[in-house]
C-alpha positions in Angstrom: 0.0 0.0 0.0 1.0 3.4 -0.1 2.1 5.2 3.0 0.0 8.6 4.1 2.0 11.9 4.2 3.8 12.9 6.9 2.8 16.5 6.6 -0.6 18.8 7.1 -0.3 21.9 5.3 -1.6 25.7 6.3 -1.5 29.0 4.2 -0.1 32.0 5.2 0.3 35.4 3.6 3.9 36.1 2.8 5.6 39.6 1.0 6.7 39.2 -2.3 9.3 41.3 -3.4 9.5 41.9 -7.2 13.3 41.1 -9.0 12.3 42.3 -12.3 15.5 45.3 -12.8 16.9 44.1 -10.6 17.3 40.1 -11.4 20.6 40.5 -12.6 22.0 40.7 -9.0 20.9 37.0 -8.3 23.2 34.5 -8.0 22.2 30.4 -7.6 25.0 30.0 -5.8 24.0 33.1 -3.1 20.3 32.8 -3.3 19.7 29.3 -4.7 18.2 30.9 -7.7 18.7 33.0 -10.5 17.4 34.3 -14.3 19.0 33.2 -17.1 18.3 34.7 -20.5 17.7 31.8 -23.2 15.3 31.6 -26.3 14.4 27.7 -27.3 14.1 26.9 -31.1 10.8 25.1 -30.0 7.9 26.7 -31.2 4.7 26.8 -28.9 2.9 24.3 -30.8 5.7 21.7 -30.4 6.0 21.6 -26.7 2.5 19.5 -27.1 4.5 16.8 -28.9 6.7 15.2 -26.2 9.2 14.0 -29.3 10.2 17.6 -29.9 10.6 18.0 -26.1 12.8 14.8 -25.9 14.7 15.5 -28.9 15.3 19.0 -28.6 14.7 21.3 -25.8 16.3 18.4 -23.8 19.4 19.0 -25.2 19.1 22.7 -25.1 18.7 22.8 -21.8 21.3 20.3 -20.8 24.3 22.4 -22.8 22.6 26.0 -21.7 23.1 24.7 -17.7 26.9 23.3 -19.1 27.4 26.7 -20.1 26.4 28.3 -16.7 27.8 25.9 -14.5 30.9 24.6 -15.6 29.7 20.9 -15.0 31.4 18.1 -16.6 28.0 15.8 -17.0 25.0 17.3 -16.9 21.7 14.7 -18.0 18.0 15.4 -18.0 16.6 13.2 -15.7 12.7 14.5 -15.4 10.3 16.8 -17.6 7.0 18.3 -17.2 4.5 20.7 -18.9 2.1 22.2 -17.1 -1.4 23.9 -18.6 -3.5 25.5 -15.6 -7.0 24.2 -15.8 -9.7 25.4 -13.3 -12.3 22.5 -15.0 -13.1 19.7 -13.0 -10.8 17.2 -14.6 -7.9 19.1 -16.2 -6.3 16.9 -18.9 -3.0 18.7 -17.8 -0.6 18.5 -14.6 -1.6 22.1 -12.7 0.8 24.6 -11.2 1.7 23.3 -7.2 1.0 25.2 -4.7 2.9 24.8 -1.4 6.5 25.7 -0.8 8.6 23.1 -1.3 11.9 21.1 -2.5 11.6 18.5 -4.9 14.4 16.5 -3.5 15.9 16.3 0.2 19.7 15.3 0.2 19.0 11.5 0.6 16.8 11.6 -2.6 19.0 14.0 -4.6 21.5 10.4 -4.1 18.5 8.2 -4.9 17.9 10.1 -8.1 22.2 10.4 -8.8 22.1 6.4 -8.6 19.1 5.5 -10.4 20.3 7.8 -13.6 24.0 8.0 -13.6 25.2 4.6 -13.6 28.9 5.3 -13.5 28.2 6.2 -9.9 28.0 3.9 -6.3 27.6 4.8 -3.0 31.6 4.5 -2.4 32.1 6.1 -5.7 30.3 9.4 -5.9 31.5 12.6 -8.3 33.5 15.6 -6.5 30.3 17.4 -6.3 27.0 16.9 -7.4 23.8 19.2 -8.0 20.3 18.6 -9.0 19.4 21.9 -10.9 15.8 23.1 -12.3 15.3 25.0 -15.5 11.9 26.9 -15.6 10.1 28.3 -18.4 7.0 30.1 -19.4 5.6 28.2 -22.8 4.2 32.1 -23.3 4.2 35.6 -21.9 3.9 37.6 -20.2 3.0 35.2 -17.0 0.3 36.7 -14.3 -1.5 33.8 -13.3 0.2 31.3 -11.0 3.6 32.7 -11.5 6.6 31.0 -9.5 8.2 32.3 -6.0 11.5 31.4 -4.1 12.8 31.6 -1.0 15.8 33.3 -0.6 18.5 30.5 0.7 19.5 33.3 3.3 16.9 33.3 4.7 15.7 30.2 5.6 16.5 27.8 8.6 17.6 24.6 8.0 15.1 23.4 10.6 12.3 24.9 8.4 13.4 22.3 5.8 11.1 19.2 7.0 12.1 15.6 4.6 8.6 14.6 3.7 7.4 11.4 2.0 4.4 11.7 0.0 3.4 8.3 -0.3 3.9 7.9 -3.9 4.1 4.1 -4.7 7.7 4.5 -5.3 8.3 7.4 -2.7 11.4 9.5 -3.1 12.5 11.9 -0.6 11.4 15.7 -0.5 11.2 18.4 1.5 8.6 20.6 3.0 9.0 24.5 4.2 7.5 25.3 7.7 6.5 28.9 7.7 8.9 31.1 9.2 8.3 35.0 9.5 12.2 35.0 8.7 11.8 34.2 4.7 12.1 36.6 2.0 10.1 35.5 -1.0 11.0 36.5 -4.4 9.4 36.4 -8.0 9.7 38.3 -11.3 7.0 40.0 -12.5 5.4 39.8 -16.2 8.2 37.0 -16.9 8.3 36.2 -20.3 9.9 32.8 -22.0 13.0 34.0 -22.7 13.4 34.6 -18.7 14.1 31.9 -17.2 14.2 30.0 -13.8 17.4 28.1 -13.4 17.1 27.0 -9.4 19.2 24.7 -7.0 17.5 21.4 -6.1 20.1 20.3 -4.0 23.6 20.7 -4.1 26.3 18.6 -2.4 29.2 21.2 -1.7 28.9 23.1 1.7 29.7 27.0 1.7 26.8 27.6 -0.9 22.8 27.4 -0.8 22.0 24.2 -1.2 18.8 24.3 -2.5 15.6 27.0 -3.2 12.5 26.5 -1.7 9.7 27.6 -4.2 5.9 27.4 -4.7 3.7 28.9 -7.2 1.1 31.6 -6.1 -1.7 33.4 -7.2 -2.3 36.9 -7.8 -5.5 38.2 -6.7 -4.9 41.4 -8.9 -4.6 39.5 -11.9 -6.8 36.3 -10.5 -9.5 36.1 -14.2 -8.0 38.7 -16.0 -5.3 36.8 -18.1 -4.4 33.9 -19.5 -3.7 30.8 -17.6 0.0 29.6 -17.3 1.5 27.4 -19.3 5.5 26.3 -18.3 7.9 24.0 -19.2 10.4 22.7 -16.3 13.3 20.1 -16.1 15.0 18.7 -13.3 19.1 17.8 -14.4 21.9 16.4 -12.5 25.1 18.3 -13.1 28.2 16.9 -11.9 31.7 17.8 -11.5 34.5 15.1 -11.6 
């Protein structure tokens, strides 16, 4: 069977401080997240055909976060396009809400062993991060945009591991609410902004990670288009 989550959630209201002329001062490495400026050759309409996806953007992304980073391997492990759908049974996967990390330490290893094969537990790389590329399909995006977490701001004992009972669980991580946190999002983002974010990341003396949720704002709640985005989770290693 599966096993029930090991969380309850509760909403609070939290400041959001907009980056937009400012977002060039943001550094992954500082703040756990950062823009990058990057324009696909996939055209709208392909990012329905999961081909294209697979064959192309893949690729782009995984030499756009070589570029960045410096890695020596860096391979797409996860994909997914979301379309926000306020019918009853969306035919999409909708835009999370509750601040979270996708992987905990313990399952940014499960995922490093299950994809990179060259790696053991007695044989892992120098350093080793799981980074997220995020983009809007169009622009400009005012309905259920995406938010972070400043890494500077946030307790480590905030950070809660959480199972979620899939049938093959993995490890994440929950926020606790903490007065402390600065939140952070870029207003009117357009596709050629995009997210790049830190999962995890192995190497001390850096943020480790960006705690993120999307939200909704009730200025622009009806009045626009719903979001569509495009997001990847990589490992990037350094040997």
């Amino acid at each position: 069977g599966i096993a029930p989550p090991n969380i309850l959630r509760s909403g609070h209201q939290v400041e959001l401080h907009d980056v937009r002329g400012v977002e060039d001062v943001l550094s992954m490495d500082i703040n756990g997240f950062e823009i990058v400026r990057h324009t696909t050759s996939v055209q709208f309409e392909k990012f329905a055909d999961d081909s294209a996806i697979r064959d192309v953007y893949l690729p782009e992304c995984e030499e756009l976060i070589k570029i960045k980073t410096g890695a020596s391997l860096v391979k797409v492990f996860d994909h997914l396009v979301r379309r926000r759908d306020i019918s009853e049974k969306p035919k999409s996967r909708q835009p999370g809400y509750g601040a979270h990390v996708d992987q905990s330490a313990r399952g940014a290893q499960t995922r490093l062993l299950r994809h990179l094969e060259r790696y053991d537990p007695d044989h892992l790389p120098r350093r080793y991060q799981i980074i997220n590329l995020w983009r809007p399909l169009k622009g400009p995006i005012r309905d259920a945009p995406l938010a972070f977490a400043d890494f500077r701001t946030v307790d480590k004992n905030d950070l809660v591991p959480s199972d979620l009972g899939y049938p093959d669980p993995e490890e994440t991580m929950t926020l606790r609410y903490n007065p402390a946190q600065e939140w952070y999002y870029l207003r009117d983002q357009l596709p050629e902004e995009v997210w790049m974010f830190k999962i995890f990341d192995s190497e001390g003396g850096t943020a480790t990670c960006a705690p993120h949720s999307s939200f909704l704002d009730p200025s622009f709640e009806g009045k626009g288009p719903f979001r569509q985005s495009i997001e990847i989770r990589a490992l990037v290693c350094y040997d």
